[in-house]
Residue frames as a rotation matrix with the C-alpha (Angstrom) as fourth column:
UNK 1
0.370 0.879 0.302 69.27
-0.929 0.341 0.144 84.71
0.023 -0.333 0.943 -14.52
UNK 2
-0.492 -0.823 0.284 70.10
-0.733 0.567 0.374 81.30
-0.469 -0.024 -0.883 -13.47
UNK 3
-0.848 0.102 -0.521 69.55
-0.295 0.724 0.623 78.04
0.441 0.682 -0.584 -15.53
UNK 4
0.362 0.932 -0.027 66.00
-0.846 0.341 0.410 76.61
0.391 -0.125 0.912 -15.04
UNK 5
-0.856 -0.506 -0.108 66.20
-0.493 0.861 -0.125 73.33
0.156 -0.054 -0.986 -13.18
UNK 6
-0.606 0.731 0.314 62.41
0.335 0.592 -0.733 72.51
-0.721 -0.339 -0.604 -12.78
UNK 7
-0.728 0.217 -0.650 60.79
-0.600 -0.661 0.451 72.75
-0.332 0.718 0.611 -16.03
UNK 8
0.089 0.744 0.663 57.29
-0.189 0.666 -0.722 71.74
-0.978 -0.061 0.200 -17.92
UNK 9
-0.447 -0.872 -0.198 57.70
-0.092 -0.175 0.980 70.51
-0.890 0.457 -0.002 -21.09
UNK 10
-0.083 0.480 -0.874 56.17
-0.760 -0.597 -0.256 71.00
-0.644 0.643 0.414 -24.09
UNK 11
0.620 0.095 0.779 54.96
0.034 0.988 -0.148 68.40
-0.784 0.118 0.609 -26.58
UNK 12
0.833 -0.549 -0.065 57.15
-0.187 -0.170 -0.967 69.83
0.520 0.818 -0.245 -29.69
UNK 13
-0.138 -0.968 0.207 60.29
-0.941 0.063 -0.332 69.13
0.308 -0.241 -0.920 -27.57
UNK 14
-0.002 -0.022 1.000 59.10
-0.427 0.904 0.019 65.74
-0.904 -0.427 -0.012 -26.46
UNK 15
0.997 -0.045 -0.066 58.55
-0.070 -0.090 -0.993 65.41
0.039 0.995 -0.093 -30.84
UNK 16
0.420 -0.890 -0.178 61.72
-0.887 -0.360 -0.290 67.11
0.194 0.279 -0.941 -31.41
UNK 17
-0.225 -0.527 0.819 63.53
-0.884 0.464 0.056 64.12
-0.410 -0.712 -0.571 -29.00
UNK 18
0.221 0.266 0.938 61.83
0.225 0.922 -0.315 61.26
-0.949 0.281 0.144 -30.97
UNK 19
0.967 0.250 -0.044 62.22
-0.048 0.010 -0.999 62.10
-0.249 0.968 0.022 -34.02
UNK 20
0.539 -0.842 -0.037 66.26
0.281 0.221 -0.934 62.36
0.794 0.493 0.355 -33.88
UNK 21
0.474 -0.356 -0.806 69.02
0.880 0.151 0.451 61.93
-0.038 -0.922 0.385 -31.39
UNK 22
0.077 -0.535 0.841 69.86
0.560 -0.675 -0.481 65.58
0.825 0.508 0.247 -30.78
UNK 23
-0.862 -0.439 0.254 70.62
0.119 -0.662 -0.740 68.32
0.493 -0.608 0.623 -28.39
UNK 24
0.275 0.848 0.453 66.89
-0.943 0.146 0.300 68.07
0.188 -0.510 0.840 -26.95
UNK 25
0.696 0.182 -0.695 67.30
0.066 0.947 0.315 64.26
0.715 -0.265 0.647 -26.51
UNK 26
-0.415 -0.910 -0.017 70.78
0.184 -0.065 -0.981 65.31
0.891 -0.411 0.194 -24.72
UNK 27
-0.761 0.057 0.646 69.07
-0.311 -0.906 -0.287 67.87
0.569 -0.420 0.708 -22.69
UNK 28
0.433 0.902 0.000 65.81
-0.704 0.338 0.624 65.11
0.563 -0.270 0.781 -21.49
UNK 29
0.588 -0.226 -0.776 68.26
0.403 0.914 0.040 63.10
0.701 -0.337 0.629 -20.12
UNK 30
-0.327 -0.872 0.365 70.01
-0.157 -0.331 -0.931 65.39
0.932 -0.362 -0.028 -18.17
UNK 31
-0.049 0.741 -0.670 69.43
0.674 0.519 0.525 64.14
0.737 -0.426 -0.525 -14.64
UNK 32
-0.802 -0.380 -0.461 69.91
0.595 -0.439 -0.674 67.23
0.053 -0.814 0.578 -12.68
UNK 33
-0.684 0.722 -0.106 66.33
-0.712 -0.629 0.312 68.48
0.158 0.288 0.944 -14.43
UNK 34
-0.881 0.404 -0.247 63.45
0.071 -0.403 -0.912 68.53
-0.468 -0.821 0.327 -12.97
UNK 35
-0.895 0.253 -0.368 61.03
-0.446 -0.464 0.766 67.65
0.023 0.849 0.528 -16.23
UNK 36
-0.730 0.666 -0.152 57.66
0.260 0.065 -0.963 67.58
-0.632 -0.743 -0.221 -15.66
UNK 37
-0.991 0.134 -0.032 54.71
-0.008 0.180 0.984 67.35
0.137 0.975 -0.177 -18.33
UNK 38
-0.034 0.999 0.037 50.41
-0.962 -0.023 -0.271 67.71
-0.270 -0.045 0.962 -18.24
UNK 39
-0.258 0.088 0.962 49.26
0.000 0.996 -0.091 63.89
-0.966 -0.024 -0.257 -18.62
UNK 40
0.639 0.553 -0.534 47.76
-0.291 -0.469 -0.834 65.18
-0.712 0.688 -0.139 -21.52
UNK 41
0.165 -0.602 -0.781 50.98
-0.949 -0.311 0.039 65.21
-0.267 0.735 -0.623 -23.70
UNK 42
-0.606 -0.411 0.681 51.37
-0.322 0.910 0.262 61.65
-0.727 -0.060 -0.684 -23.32
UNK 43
0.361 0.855 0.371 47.54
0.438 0.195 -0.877 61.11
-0.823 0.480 -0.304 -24.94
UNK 44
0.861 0.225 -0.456 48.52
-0.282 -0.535 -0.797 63.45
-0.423 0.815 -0.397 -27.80
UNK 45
-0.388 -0.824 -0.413 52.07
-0.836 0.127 0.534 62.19
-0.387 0.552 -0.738 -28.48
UNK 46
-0.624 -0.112 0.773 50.34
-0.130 0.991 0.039 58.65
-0.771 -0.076 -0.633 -28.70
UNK 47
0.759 0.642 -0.104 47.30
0.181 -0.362 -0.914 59.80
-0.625 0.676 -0.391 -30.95
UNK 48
0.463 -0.649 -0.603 50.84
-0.705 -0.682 0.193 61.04
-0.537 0.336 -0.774 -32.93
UNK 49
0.048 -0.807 0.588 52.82
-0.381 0.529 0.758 58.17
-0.923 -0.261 -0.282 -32.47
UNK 50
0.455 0.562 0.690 52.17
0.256 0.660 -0.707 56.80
-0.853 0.499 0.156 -36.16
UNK 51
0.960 -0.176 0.217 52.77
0.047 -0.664 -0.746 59.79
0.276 0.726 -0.629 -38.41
UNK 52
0.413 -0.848 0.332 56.12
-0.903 -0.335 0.269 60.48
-0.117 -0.411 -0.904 -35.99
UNK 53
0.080 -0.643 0.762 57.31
-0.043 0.761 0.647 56.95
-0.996 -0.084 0.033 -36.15
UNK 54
0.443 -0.401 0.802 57.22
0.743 0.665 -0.078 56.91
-0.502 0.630 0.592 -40.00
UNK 55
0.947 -0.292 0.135 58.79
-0.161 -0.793 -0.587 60.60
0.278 0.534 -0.798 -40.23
UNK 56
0.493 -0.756 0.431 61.46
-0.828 -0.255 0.500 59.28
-0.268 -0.603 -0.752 -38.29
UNK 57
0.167 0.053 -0.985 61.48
-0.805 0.584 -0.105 56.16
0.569 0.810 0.140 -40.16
UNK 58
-0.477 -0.310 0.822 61.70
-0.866 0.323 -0.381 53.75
-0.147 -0.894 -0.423 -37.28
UNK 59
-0.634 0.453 -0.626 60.47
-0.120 0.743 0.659 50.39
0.764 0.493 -0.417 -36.79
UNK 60
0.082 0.984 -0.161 57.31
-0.153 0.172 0.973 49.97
0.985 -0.055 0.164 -35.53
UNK 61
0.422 -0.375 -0.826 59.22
0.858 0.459 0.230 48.00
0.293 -0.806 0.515 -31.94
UNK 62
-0.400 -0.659 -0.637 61.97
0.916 -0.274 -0.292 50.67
0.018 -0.701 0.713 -31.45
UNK 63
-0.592 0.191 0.783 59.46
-0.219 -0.973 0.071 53.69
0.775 -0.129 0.618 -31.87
UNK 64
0.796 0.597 -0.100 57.46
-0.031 0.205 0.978 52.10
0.605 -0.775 0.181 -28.87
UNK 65
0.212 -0.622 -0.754 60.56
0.977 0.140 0.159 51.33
0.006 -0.770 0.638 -27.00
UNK 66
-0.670 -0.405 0.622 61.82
0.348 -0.912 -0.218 55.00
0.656 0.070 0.752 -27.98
UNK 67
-0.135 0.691 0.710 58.38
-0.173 -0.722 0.669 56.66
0.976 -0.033 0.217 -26.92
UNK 68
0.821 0.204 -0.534 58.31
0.472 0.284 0.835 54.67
0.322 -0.937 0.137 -23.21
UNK 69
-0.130 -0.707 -0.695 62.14
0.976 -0.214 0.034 56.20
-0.173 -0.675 0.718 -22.47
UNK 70
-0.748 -0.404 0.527 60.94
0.313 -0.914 -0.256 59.27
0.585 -0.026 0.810 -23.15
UNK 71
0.197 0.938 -0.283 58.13
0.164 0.253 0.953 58.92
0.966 -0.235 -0.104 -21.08
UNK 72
0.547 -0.204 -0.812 59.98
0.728 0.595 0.341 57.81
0.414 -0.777 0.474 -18.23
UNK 73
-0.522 -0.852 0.043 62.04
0.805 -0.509 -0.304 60.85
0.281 -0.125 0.952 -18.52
UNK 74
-0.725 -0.009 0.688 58.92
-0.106 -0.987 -0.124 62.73
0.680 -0.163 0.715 -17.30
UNK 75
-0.936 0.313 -0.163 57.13
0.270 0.338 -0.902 63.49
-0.227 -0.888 -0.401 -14.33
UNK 76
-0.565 0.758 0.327 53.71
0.334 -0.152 0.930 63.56
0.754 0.635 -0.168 -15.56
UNK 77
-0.946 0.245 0.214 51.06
-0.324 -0.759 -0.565 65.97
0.024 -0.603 0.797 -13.78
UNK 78
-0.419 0.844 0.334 47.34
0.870 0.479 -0.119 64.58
-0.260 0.241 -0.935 -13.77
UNK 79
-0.494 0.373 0.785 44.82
0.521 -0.596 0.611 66.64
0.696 0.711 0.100 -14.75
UNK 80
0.686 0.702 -0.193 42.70
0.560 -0.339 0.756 67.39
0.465 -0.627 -0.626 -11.51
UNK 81
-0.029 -0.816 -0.578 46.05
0.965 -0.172 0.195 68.88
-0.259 -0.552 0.793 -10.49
UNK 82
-0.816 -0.412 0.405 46.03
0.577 -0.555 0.599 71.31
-0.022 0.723 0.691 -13.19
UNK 83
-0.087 0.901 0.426 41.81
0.775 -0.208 0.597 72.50
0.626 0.382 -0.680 -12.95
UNK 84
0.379 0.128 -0.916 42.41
0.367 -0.930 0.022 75.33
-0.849 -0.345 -0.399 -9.92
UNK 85
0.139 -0.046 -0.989 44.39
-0.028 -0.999 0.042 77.06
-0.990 0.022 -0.140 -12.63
UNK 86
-0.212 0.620 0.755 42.66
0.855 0.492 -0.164 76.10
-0.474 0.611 -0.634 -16.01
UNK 87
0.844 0.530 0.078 40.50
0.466 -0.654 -0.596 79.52
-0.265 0.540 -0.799 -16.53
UNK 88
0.364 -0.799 -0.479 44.14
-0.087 -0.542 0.836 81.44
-0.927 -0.262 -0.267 -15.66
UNK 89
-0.505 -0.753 0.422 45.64
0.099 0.436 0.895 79.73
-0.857 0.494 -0.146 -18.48
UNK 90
-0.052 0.730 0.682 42.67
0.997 -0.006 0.082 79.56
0.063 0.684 -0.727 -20.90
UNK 91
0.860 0.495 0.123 42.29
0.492 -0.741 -0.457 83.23
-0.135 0.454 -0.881 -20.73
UNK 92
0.126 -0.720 -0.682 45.91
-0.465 -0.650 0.601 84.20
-0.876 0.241 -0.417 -21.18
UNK 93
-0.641 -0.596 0.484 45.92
0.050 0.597 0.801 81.70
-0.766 0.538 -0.353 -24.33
UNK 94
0.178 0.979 0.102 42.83
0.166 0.072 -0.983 82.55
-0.970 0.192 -0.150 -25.59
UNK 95
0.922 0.118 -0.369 44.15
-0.234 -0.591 -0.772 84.65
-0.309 0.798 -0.517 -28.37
UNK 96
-0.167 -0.979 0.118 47.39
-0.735 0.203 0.647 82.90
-0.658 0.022 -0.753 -28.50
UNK 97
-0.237 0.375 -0.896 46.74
-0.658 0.616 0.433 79.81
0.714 0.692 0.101 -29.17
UNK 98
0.493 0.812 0.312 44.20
-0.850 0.373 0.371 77.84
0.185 -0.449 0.874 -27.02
UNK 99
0.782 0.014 -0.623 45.98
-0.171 0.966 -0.193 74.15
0.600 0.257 0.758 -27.44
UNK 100
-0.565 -0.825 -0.032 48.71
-0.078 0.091 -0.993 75.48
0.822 -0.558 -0.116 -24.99
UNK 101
0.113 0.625 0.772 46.36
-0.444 -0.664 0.602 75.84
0.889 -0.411 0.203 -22.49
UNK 102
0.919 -0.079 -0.386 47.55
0.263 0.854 0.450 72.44
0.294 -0.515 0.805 -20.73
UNK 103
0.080 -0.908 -0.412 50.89
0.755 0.325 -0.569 73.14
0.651 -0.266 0.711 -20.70
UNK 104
-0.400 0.000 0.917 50.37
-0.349 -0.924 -0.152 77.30
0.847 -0.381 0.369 -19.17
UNK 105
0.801 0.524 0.290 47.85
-0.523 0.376 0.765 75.18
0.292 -0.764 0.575 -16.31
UNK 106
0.518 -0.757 -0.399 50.50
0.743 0.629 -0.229 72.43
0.424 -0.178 0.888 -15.72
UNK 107
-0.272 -0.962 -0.019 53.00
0.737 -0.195 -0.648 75.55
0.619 -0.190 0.762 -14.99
UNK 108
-0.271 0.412 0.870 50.86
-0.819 -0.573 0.016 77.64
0.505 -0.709 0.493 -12.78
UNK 109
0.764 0.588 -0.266 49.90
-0.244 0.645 0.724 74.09
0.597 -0.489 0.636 -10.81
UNK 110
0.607 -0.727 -0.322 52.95
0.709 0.678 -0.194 72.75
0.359 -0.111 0.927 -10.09
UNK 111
0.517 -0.799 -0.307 56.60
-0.160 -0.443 0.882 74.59
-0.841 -0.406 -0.357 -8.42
UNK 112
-0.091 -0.822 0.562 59.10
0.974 0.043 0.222 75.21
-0.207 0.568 0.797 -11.80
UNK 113
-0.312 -0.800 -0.513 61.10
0.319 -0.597 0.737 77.56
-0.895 0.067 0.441 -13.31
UNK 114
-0.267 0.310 -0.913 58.90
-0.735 -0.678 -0.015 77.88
-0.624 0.666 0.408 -16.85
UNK 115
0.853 0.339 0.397 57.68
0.166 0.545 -0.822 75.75
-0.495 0.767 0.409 -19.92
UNK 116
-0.294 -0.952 0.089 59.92
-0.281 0.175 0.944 74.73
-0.914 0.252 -0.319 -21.97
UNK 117
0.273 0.610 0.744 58.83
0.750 0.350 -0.561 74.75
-0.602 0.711 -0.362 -25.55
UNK 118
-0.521 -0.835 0.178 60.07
0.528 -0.151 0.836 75.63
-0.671 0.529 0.519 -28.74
UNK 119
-0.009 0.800 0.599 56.72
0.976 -0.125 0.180 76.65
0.219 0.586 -0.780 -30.02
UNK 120
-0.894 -0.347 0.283 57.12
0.284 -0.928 -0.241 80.67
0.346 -0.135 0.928 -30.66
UNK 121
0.033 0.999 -0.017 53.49
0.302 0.007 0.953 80.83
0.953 -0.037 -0.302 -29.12
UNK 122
0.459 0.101 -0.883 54.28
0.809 0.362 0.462 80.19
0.366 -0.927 0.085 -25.59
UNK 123
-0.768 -0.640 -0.036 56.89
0.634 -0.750 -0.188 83.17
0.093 -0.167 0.982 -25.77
UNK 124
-0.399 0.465 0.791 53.53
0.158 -0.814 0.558 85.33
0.903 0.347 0.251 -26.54
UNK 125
0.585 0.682 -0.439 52.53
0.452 0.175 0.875 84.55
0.673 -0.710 -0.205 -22.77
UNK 126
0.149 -0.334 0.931 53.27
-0.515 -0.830 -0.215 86.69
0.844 -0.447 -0.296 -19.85
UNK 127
0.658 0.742 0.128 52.40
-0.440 0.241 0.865 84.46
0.611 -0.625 0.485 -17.18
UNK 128
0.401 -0.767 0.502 55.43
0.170 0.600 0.782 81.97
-0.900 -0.228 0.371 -16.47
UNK 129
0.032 -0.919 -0.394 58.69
-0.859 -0.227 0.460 82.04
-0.512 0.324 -0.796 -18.12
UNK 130
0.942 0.141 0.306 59.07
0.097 0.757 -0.646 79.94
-0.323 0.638 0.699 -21.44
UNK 131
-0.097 -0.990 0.107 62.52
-0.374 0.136 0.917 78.79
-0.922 0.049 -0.384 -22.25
UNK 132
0.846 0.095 -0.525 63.42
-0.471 0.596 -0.651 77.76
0.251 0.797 0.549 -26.01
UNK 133
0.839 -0.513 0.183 66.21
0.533 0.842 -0.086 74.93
-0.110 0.169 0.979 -26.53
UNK 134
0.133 -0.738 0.662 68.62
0.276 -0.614 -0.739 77.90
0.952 0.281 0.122 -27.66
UNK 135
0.189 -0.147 0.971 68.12
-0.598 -0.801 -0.005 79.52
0.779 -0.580 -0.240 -24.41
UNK 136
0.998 -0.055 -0.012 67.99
0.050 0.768 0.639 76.28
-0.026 -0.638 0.770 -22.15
UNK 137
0.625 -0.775 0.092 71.18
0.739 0.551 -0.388 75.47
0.250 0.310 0.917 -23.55
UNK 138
-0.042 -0.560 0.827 72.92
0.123 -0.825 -0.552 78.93
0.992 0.079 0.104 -23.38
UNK 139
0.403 0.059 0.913 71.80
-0.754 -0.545 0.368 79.45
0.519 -0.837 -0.175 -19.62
UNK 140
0.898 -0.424 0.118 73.46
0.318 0.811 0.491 75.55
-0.304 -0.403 0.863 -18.72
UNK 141
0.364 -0.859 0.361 76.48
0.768 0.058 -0.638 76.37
0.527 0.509 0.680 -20.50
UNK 142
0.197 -0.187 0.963 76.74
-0.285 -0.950 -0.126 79.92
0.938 -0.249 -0.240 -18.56
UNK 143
0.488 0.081 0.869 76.65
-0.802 -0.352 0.483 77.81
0.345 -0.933 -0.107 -15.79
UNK 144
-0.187 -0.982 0.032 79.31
-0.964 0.189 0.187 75.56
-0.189 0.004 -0.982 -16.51
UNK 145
-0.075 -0.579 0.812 77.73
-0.562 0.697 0.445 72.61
-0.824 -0.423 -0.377 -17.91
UNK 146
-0.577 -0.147 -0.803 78.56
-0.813 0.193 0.549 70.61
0.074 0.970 -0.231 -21.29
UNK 147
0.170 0.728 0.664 76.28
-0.217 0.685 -0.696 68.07
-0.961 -0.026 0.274 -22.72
């Protein structure tokens, strides 16, 4: 299967990326992807932004500057985009876990390649391919590129 290049992204991997410069922060910057997000996440990372800025221990300035470049690094979906395929999503998450329900709409709205998201939930859906960070990474590398 070939590497994903048009992917929504989950808020644990937009998390993951603020909290510490790692192989997810690599991987948001990669410009050949295609990363693409429910407006939503933005509201909930900010509602967040507090608790994350003093697990990461930041100051107060560079976790705002941090949180805008990762912003920028996605194409954010509105929401009326996402409401033809709402119920779709809501009733494959039901019994998962409901709070994905944005990101499963977001990827049935939109043209990509799966959800990206480290949360072992999303894997429990059938609907659209869900890529974890292990597998992102393994299916770039298979296709020849280093980060």
């Amino acid at each position: 299967m070939a590497a994903p290049r048009r992917l929504v992204v989950d808020a644990n991997v937009v998390i993951a990326a603020f909290l510490r410069d790692s192989t997810v922060r690599r991987l948001l910057r990669l410009s050949f992807l295609e990363l693409t997000a429910p407006e939503f996440l933005l509201e909930e990372f900010a509602k967040h932004l507090p608790e994350l800025r003093r697990r990461a221990a930041l100051d107060p300035a560079i976790a705002g500057e941090l949180a805008e470049r990762l912003a920028r690094l996605l194409i954010l979906i509105p929401q009326d985009e996402t409401v033809a395929a709402w119920d779709r999503a809501a009733d494959a998450m039901a019994s998962i876990d409901p709070r994905d329900v944005p990101y499963l709409a977001a990827a049935l709205a939109v043209p990509c390649d799966g959800i990206w998201s480290d949360d072992p939930h999303m894997k429990k859906q059938t609907i659209v391919q869900c890529w974890t960070t292990k597998e992102l990474v393994a299916a770039l590398k298979k296709e020849g590129f280093d980060f």
